[in-house]
KOLPA-28223 format. One line per 4 residues: number of its first residue (from 1); their letters; for each residue z, x, y of N, C-alpha, C. Coordinates in steps of 0.02 Angstrom, whole numbers. Layout:
<sites>
NUM) A) Z X Y Z X Y Z X Y; ...
</sites>
This chain:
<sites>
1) XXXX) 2355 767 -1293 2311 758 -1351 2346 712 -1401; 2297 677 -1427 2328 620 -1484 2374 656 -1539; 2399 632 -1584 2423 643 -1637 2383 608 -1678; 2360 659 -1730 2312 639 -1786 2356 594 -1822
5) XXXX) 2318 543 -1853 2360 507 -1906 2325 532 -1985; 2388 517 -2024 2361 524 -2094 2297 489 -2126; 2272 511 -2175 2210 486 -2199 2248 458 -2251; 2174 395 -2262 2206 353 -2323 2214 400 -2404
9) XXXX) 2261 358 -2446 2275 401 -2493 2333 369 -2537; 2301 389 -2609 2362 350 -2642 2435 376 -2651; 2483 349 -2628 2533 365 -2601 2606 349 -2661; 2654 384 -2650 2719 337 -2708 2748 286 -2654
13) XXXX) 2770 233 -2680 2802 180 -2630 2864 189 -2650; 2913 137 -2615 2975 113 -2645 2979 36 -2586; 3031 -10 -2599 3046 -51 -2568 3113 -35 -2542; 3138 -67 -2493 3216 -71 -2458 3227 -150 -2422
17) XXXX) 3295 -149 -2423 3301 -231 -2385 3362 -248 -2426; 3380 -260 -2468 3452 -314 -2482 3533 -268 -2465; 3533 -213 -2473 3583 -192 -2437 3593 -156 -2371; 3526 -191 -2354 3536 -166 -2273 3511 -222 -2219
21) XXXX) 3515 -267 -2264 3508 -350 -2193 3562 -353 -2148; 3525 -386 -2087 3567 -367 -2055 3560 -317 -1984; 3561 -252 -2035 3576 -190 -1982 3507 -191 -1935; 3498 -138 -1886 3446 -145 -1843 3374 -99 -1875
25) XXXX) 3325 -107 -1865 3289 -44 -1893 3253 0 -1821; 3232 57 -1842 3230 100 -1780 3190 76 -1728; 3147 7 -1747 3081 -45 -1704 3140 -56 -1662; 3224 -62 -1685 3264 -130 -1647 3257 -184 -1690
29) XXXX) 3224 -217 -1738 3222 -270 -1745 3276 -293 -1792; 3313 -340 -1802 3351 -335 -1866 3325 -352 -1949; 3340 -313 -1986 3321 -319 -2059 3328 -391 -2081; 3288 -429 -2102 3319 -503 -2139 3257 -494 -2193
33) XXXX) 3279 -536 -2261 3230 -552 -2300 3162 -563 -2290; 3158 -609 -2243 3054 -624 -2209 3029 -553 -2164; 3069 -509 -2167 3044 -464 -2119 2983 -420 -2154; 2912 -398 -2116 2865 -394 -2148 2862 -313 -2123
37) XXXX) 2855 -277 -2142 2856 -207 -2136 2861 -154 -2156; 2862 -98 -2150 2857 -22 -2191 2917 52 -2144; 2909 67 -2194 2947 133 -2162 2925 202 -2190; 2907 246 -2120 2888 317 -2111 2914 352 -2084
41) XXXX) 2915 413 -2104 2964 462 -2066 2905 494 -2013; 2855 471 -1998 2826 503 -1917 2775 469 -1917; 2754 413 -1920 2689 364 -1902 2740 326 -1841; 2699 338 -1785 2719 303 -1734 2760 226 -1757
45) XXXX) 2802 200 -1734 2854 132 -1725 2787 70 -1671; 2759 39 -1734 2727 -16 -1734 2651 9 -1743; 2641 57 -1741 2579 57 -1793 2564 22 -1857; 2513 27 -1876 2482 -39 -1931 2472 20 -1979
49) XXXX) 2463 -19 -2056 2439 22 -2107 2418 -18 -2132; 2342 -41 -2177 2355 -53 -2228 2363 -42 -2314; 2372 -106 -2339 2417 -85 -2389 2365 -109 -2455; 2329 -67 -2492 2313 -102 -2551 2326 -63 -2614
53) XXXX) 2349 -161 -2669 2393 -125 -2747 2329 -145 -2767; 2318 -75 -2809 2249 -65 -2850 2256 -115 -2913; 2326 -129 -2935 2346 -160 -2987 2317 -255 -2981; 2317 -270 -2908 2348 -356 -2890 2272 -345 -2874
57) XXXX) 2225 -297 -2821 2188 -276 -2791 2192 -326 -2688; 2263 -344 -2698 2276 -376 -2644 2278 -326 -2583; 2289 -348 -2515 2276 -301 -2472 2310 -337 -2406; 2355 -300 -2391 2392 -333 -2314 2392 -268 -2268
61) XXXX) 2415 -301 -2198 2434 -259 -2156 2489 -265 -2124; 2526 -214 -2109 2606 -206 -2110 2630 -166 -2043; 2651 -168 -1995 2698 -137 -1949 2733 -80 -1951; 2747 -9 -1926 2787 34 -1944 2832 12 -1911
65) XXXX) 2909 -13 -1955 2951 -34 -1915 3023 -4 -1917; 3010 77 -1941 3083 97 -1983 3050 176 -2014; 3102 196 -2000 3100 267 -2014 3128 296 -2098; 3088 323 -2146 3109 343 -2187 3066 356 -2243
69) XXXX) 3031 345 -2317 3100 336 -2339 3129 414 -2353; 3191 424 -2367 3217 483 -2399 3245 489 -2442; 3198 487 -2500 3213 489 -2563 3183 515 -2611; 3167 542 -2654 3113 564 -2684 3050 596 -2634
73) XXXX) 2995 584 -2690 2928 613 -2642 2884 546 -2626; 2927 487 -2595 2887 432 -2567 2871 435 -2515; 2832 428 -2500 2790 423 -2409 2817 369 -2384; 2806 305 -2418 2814 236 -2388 2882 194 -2403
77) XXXX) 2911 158 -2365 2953 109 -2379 2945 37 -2371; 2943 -30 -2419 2895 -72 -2412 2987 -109 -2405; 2986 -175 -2354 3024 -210 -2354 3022 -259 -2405; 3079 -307 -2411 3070 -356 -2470 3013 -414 -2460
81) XXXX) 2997 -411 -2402 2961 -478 -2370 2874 -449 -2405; 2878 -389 -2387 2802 -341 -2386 2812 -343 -2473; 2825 -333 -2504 2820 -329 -2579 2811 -402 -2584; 2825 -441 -2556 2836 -526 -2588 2746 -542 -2569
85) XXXX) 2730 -484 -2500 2671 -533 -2466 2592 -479 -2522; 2650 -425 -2565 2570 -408 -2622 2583 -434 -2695; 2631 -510 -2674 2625 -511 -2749 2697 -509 -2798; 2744 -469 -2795 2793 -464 -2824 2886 -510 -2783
89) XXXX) 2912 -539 -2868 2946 -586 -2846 3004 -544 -2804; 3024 -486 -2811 3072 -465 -2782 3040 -410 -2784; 3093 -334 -2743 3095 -274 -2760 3104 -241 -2802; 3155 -271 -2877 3165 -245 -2929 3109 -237 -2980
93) XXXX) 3082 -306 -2957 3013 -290 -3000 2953 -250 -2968; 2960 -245 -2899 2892 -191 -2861 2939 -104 -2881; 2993 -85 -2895 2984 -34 -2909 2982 15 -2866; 2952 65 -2905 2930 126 -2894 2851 132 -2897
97) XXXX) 2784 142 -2856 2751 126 -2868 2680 137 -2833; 2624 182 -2861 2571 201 -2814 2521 153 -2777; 2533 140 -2720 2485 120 -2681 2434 149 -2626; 2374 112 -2622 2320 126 -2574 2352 124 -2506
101) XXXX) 2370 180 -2472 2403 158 -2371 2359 194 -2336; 2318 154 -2298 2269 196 -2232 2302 159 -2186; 2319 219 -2138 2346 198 -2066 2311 165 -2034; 2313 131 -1979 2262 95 -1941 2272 115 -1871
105) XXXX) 2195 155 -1842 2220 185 -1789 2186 112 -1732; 2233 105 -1689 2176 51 -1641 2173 99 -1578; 2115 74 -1556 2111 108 -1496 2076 70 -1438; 2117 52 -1369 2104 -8 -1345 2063 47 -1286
109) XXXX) 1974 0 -1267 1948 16 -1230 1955 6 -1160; 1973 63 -1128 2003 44 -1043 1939 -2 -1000; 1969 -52 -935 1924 -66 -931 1910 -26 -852; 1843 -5 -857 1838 38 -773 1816 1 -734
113) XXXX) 1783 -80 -743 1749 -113 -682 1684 -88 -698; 1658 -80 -735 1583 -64 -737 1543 -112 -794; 1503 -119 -768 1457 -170 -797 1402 -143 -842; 1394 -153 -917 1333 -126 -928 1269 -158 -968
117) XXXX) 1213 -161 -960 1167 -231 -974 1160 -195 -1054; 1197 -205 -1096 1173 -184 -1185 1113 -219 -1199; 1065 -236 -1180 1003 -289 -1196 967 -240 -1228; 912 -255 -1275 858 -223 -1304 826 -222 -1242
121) XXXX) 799 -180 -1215 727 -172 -1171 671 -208 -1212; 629 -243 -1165 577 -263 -1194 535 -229 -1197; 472 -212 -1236 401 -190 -1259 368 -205 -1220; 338 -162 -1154 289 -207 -1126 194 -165 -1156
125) XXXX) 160 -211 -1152 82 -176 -1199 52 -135 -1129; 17 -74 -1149 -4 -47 -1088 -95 -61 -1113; -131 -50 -1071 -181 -37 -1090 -247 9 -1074; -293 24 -1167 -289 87 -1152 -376 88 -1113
129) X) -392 151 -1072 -433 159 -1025 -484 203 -1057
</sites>
């Protein structure tokens, strides 16, 4: 059975990234400045969220690429790249800070080999006796 994902909801943020470029994040990928992504402590590793600041009213979508944060009562961890892509020149100025995060569940349709005609049926007139 699936694992439910969270419902959207305004959430506390924080950002991470300048003292940890470099290192790997739990995706594997390595941390660098352009890196565009978020961090959760249990949303699947590359799941999507998106992200909207009620403030900018901008709206992206972001990668789970990193586990955390653990700090306070924040849900989310926004990289330096992901704060730059809603708007703010660095992390010092994104803060501490409530944002809109709905997970994005995808769900890819298997294919079975079956064919199916979606057409409107046509109207045919009968007539009456």
């Amino acid at each position: 059975m699936a694992e439910a994902l969270p419902f959207a909801a305004m959430v506390q943020t924080s950002s991470y990234g300048p003292g940890l470029y470099g290192n790997p994040t739990a995706s594997g990928t390595k941390l660098t400045p352009t890196t565009r992504g978020v961090a959760h402590k249990s949303l699947p590793l590359g799941s999507l969220v998106n992200i909207k600041d009620p403030k900018s009213g901008k709206i992206i979508t972001a990668p789970v690429i990193d586990r955390g944060p653990y700090h306070g009562n924040r849900e989310y961890d926004l990289t330096t790249q992901t704060t730059r892509d809603l708007g703010y020149k660095d992390y010092k100025q994104f803060g501490v800070r409530k944002l809109d995060v709905t997970p994005v569940k995808k769900t890819k349709i298997p294919n079975l080999g079956i064919k199916v005609d979606m057409s409107i049926p046509k109207i045919i007139q009968t007539r009456r006796k």
